[in-house]
N, C-alpha and C positions, 0 to 999 in steps of 0.2 A: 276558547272561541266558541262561542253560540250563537247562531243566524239561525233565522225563520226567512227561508225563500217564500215569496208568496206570488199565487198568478192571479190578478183581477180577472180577468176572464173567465180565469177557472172556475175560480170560487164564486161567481156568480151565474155560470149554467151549471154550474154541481147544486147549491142552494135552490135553482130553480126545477133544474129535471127533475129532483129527487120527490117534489111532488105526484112523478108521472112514472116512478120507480126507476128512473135512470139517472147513470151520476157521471162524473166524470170530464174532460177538455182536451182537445189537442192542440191547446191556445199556446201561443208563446210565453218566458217566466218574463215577468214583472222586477225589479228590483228585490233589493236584500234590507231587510231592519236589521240593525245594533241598537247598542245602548251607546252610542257616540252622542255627545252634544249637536246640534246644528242647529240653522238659522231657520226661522218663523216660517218658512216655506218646508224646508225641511221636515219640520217635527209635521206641521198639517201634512202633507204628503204621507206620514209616518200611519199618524190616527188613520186617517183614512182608509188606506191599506191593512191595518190591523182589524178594524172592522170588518173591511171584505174576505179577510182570512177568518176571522172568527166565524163568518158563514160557512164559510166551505168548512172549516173545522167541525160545526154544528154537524152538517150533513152527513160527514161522513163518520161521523162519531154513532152517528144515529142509524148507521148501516147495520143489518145482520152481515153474519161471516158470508152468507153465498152473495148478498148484496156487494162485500169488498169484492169480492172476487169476480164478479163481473167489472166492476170499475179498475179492479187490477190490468184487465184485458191481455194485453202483450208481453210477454217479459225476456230480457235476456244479461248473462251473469258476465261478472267483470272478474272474470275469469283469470289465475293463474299471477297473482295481483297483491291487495292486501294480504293475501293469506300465503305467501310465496314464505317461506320459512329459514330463517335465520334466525334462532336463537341460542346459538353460541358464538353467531358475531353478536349479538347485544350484552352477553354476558359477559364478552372479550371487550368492551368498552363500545362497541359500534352505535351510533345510531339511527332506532327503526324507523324514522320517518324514509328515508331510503332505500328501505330493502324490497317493495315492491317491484322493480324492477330486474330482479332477480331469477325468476323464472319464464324471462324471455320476453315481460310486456314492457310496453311505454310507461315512463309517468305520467298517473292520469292528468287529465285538465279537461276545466268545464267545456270546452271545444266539444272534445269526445263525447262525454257524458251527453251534450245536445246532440250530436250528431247519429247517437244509439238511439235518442228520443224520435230524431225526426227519420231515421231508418225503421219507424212500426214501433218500436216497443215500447212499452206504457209501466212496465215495470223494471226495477235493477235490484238484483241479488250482487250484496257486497261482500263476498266470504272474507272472514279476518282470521290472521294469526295472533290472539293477544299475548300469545307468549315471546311474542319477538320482543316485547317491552315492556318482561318480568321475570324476576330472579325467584320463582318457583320453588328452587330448587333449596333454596337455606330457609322458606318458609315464608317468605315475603312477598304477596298475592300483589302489589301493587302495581299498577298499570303506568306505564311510563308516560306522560302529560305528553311527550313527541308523539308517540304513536296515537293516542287518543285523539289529540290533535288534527292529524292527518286523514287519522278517520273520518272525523267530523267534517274537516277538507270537502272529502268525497262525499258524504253525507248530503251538504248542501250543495253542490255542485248539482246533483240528481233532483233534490228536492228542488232547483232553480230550472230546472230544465223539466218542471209539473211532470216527475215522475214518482210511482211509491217505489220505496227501500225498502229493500231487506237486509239486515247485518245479524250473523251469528259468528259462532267460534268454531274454526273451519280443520277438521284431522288437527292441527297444531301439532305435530311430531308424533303423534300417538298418545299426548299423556292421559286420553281418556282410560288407559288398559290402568290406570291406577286403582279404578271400580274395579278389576276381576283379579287385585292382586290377594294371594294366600295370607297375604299380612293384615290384618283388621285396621292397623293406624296408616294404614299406605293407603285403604281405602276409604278412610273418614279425609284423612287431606286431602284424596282427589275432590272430596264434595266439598271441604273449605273452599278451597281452591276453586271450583265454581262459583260456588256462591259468592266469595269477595270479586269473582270476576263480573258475574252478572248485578252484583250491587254497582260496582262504578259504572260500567256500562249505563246500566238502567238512570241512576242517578243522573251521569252526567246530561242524557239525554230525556227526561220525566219530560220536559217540557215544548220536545219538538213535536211535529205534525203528527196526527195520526197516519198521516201517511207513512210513516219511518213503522216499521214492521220487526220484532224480532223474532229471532230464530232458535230455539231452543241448543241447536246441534247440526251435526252435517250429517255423516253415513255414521258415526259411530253408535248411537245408541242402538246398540244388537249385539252382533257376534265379534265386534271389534272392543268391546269392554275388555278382553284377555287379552290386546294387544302387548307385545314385550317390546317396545320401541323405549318407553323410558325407565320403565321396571326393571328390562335384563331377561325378564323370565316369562314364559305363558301365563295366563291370567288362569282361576280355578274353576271359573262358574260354569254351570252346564247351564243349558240350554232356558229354561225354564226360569233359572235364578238371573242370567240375561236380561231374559221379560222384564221380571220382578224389578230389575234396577233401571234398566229403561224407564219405565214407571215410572219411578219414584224420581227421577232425575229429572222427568218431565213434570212431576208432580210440583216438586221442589222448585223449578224452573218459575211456573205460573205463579203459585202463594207467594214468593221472593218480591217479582215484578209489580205486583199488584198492593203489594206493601209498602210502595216507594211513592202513592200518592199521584200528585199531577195527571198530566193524561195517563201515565201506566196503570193509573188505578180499571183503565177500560181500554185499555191499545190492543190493539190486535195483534196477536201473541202465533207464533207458528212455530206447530208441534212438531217434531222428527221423528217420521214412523219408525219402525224396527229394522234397521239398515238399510230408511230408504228404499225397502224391497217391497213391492205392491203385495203379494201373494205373504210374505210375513208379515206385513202391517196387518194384513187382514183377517189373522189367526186370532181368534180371539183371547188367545193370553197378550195382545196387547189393547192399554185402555188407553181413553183418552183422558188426563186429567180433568179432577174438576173445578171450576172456576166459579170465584163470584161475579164476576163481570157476564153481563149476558150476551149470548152469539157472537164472542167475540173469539174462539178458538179456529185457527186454521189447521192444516196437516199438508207436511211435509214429507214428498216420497220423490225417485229416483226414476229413471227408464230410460234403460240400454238394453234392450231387449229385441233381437238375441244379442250380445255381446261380440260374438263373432264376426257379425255387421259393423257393429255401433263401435267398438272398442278396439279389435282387430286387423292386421290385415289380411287374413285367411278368409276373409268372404267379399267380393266385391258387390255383390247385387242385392237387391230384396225387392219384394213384388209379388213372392208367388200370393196363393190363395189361402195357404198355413202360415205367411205370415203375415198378412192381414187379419185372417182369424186370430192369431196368439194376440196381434193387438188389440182388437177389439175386444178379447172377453178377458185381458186383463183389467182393460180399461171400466170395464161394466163392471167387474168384482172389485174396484175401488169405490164405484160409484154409492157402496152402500155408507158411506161414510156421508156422499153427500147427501143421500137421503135421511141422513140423522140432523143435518142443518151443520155440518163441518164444512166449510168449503177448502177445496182441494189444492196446492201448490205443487206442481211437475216440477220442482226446484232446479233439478237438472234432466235434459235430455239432451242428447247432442248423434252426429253419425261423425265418428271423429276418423284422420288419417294426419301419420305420423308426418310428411310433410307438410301440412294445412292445405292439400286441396282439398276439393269437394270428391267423392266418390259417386259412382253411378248412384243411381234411385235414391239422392236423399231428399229430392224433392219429395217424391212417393211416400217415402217413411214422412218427413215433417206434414207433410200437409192431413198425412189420415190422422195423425195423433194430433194436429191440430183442431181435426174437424171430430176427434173426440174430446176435446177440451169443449168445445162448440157445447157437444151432447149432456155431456152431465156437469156444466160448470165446475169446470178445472181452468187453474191458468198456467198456461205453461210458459217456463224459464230457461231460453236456451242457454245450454255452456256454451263457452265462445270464448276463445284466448285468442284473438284476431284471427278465425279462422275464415268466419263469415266477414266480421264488421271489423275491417283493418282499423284500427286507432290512429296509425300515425299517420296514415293518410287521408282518412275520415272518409273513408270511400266503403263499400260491400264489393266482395268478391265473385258473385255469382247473380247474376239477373233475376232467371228465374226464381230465387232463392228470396231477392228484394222483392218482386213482386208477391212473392205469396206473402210475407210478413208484415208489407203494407196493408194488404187487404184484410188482414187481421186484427190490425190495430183499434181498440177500441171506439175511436170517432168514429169508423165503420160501422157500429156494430150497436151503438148505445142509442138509437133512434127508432130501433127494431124492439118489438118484443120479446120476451123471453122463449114463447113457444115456435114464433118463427123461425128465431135464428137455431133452434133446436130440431126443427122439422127440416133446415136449410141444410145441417149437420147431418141429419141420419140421411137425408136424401144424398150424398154425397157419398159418404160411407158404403152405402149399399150399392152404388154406382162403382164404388173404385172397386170393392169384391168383385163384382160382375164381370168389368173388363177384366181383370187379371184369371179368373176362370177360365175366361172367353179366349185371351190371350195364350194360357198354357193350352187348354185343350189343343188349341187350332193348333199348335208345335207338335205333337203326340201324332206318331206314323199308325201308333198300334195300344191304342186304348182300349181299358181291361174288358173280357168278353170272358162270359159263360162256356163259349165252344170253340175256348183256340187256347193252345197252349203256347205261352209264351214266355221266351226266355229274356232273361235279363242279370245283370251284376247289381246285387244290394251292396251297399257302401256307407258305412262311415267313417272321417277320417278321427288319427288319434285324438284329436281335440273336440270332436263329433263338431266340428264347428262345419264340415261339408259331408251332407249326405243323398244316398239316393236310393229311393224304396228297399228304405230297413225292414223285414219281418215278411210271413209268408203269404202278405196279401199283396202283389201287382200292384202298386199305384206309385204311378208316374207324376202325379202332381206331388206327391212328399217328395219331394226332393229341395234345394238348398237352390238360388235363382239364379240361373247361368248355366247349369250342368246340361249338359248334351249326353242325349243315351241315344246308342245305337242296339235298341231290340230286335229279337226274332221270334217268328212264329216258328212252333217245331210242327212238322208234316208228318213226320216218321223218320226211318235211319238216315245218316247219315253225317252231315260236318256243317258243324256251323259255328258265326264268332258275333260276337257282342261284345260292344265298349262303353267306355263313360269317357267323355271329355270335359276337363275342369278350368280348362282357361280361360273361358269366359266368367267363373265363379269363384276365383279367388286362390286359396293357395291349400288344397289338399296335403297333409301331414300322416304318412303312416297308414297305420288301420287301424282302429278297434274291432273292427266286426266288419267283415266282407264274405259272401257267398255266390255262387249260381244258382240262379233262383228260376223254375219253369211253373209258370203258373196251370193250375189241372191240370197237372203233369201226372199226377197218381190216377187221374178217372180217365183221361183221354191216352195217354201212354202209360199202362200199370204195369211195373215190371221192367221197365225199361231202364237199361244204364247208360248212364253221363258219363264219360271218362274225359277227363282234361288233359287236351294236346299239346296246348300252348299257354302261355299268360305272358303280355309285352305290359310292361312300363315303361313310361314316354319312348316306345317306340323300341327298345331293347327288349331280347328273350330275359326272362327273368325263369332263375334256376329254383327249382320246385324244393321245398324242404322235407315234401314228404308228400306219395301217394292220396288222393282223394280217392273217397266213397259216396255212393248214391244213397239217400238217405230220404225219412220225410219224418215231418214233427204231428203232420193235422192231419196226415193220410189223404190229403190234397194236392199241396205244392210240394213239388220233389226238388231236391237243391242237395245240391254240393260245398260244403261247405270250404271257403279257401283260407278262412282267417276268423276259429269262433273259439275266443280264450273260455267260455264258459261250458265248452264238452273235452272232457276230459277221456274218456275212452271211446271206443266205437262201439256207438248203439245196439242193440238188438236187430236184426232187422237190415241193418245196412249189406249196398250188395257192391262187385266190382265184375267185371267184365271178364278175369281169369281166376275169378270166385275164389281167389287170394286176396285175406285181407291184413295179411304181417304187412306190417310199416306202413300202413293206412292213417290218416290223421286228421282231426277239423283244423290243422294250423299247417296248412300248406305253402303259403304265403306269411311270411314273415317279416312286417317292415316295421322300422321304426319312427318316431314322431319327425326324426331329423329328414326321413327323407320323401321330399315335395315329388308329387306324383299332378301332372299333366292332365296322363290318360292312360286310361288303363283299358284292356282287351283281353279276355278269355275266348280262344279256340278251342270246339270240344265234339267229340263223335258221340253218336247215339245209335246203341245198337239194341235191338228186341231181345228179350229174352229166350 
């Protein structure tokens, strides 16, 4: 089965704008051609329509890479779907046309597919499993005509619904760890084995829109090549030899595509950085292929950043003003790609929770990294396994979540110049930094000062996924968004307590590293000893494993430490209160990852020397 959706509308203000550098429609799709017989109205209706697409074809054919990418605008992935994995019901006789429903989603139907179009987004990532229908395994690459099929299904569904595709070949079990296996013929079939994959693919498809976009890979091209999911065994390559195959897979990918003639002699081709990771894509032991086709290569990268947020459920919040900076100068350090004339695909980003609601601040998180998509022309591709855009209802989950995705949607955006909507973008960005500054300061009883010494609990938990001013500089704004500190200024002798409260911030795990930390504690109290009287967890005495000592690292901040796996004896220098220092320790406090801590509180006296 092969249909060409086609949108008359489209294709002729795409033919049109593209004279004035903008492309693109939020028009509704038009009918579908076959190669069926029909009647004299029929076939005129046909030509017709073929010409208007041959326009829109022209245009966008005639796009550079940052050109599609603007016309790409909005995108979000049909997530948890085609690429839902069964392939040992298919080897057991099943068939793949139905195993997309296997990881919890609907079967698609063009409903949905329009229904994602007219909820904002302009793009659809279609991750596939093609091993659900092939027998791999005895050496037989062949793609099973069901599942191809079904693809295609979806394919034109999206292409009717005037959005661009993306289809690649998605984790599939792991058999990419066939590249890092120690065996040399386990690693030449994995690359058979691509390449017969990406031939029927290509082939079957040479002749659809250039809209239909492929995708080199998903997270695998990296550190996932040694995966042992089909091998048995860890994979051999270090790090470096990684790269190297990366590379070459990517290489291999392009020259393959481009060999099959039709539009793939010039389609727009999208690369898989080095695990998807923005900060490894952009180590320069990874390259981008090179291509005869011109401006026609994109690049694909990942972002769940921090993880803890996005991934987790140990952080509920995000907002501070670290993590808006860690976004923004990720985002600028990918940008050099699109200063090379690469344009950029966020394949996936998503703030996920394990029952599909929405978490605090994911508007905050989507909309900055939106409005960095905005800045250096990136398109971004929300994950989505009906967590936003329920399918079977055809409805969105969360308002404000619709409105912002609306407003993004390319018809928004394609009337604007390029530099506006980029001056529209930084103007945003550096607004949302501001208030969130603005917002923590105004929270903060006791902000860092030259002439006060001030106590407080550094924290991180085992997972460092929640923390709060690690290291021996005072600062209240590092901390993880939700944490409640209760700080003290120290006066002179006497008894004081200080806590962190994490229930508004998710789910603290254990300790890696926790101390009492007094800021110019060495210049304004020198000599002075901290002894520790108490420490309550969620509200319990918690029994000490072992005496604390007064201590300092910069001859500044003087801290105690409750929980520092990296000192192993007691320093030089360190002091106690009955100048006994047998069974003194930096591992005071003892927890482990299993156990969830609330809030925590150090009671502790302070006597002069």
């Amino acid at each position: 089965m092969k249909m060409k959706t086609l949108s008359s509308a489209a294709a002729i203000t795409l033919a049109m704008t593209m004279l004035t550098g903008c492309a693109g429609s939020d028009s509704s799709s038009a009918g579908v051609v076959s190669g069926a017989d029909g009647n004299a109205a029929e076939t005129e209706a046909a030509v017709v329509t073929a010409a208007v697409d041959s326009e829109e074809e022209e245009a966008i054919k005639a796009m550079s890479s940052l050109e599609m990418i603007r016309a790409m605008g909005n995108g979000t992935n049909l997530g948890n779907t085609l690429e839902a994995y069964n392939h040992q019901g298919y080897i057991g006789g099943g068939n793949p046309d139905g195993y997309e429903t296997g990881w919890g989603q609907p079967y698609t139907t063009a409903e949905m597919i329009q229904g994602m179009k007219n909820a904002g987004f302009d793009t659809i990532r279609i991750p596939v499993a093609w091993t659900n229908g092939m027998h791999f395994e005895t050496g037989d690459y062949t793609i099973d005509e069901r599942l191809m099929n079904r693809v295609e299904t979806v394919v034109n569904y999206a292409l009717d619904a005037d959005m661009y595709v993306i289809i690649n070949d998605h984790w599939d079990g792991g058999w990419w760890g066939m590249f890092g296996s120690e065996d040399m013929a386990v690693r030449e079939q994995g690359l058979e084995m691509y390449k017969s994959m990406w031939t029927q693919i290509g082939e079957n498809f040479k002749d659809y829109s250039y809209k239909l976009i492929f995708e080199s890979a998903n997270e695998e091209l990296g550190d996932r090549l040694n995966d042992k999911e089909i091998t048995g065994s860890e994979g051999v390559l270090k790090t470096d030899e990684c790269y190297e195959t990366a590379n070459m897979i990517n290489s291999e990918f392009v020259k393959l595509i481009r060999s099959q003639g039709g539009n793939n002699a010039d389609r727009f081709l999208l690369i898989a950085g080095y695990n998807t990771d923005i900060e490894k894509t952009c180590d320069e032991r990874f390259k981008m292929p090179e291509d005869t086709a011109d401006s026609k290569l994109l690049l694909s990268v990942h972002y769940y950043t921090p993880w803890d947020y996005c991934g987790t459920e140990s952080v509920d919040h995000w907002g501070s003003p670290k993590n808006y900076e860690e976004q923004n100068g990720l985002f600028k350090q990918l940008s050099k790609f699109s200063e090379q004339g690469y344009g950029v695909v966020i394949g996936e980003y998503a703030v996920m929770k394990k029952n599909g609601g929405i978490k605090p601040d994911t508007d905050k998180f989507y909309s900055n990294l939106l409005d960095n998509c905005d800045l250096y022309d990136f398109c971004p591709v929300l994950w989505d396994c009906s967590n936003f855009y329920k399918r079977v209802s055809n409805t969105t989950s969360d308002e404000t979540l619709a409105e912002l995705f609306l407003s993004r949607r390319y018809e928004n955006e394609k009337g604007k110049d390029t530099e506006t909507v980029k001056s529209e973008a930084q103007a945003r960005l550096d607004e949302s930094l501001a208030g969130a500054s603005d917002e923590l300061m105004a929270s903060i009883d006791l902000p860092p000062s030259d002439d006060m010494a001030i106590a407080w609990i550094m924290y991180a938990s085992s997972d460092y996924g929640i923390s709060y001013s690690v290291g021996d500089k005072y600062d209240p704004t590092n901390c993880t968004t939700g944490v409640k500190a209760e700080n003290v200024q120290i006066t002179g002798e006497g008894t004081y307590t200080v806590s962190l409260d994490f229930s508004e911030s998710g789910m603290a795990k254990g300790v890696s590293f926790s101390a009492l930390g007094i800021s110019n504690g060495e210049l304004l109290f020198p000599g002075y000893i901290y002894t520790i009287d108490e420490i309550l967890i969620n509200g319990e005495p918690y029994e000490m494993a072992a005496k604390g000592y007064t201590s300092s690292d910069d001859d500044k901040c003087t801290r105690v430490n409750l929980y520092n796996g990296w000192v192993k004896d007691v320093p030089a220098g360190a002091r106690v209160a009955d100048g006994d220092l047998t069974g003194c320790s930096a591992q005071i406090m003892t927890l482990t990852e299993n156990k969830v801590i609330k809030n925590l509180s150090v009671t502790f006296t302070v006597t002069a020397p």
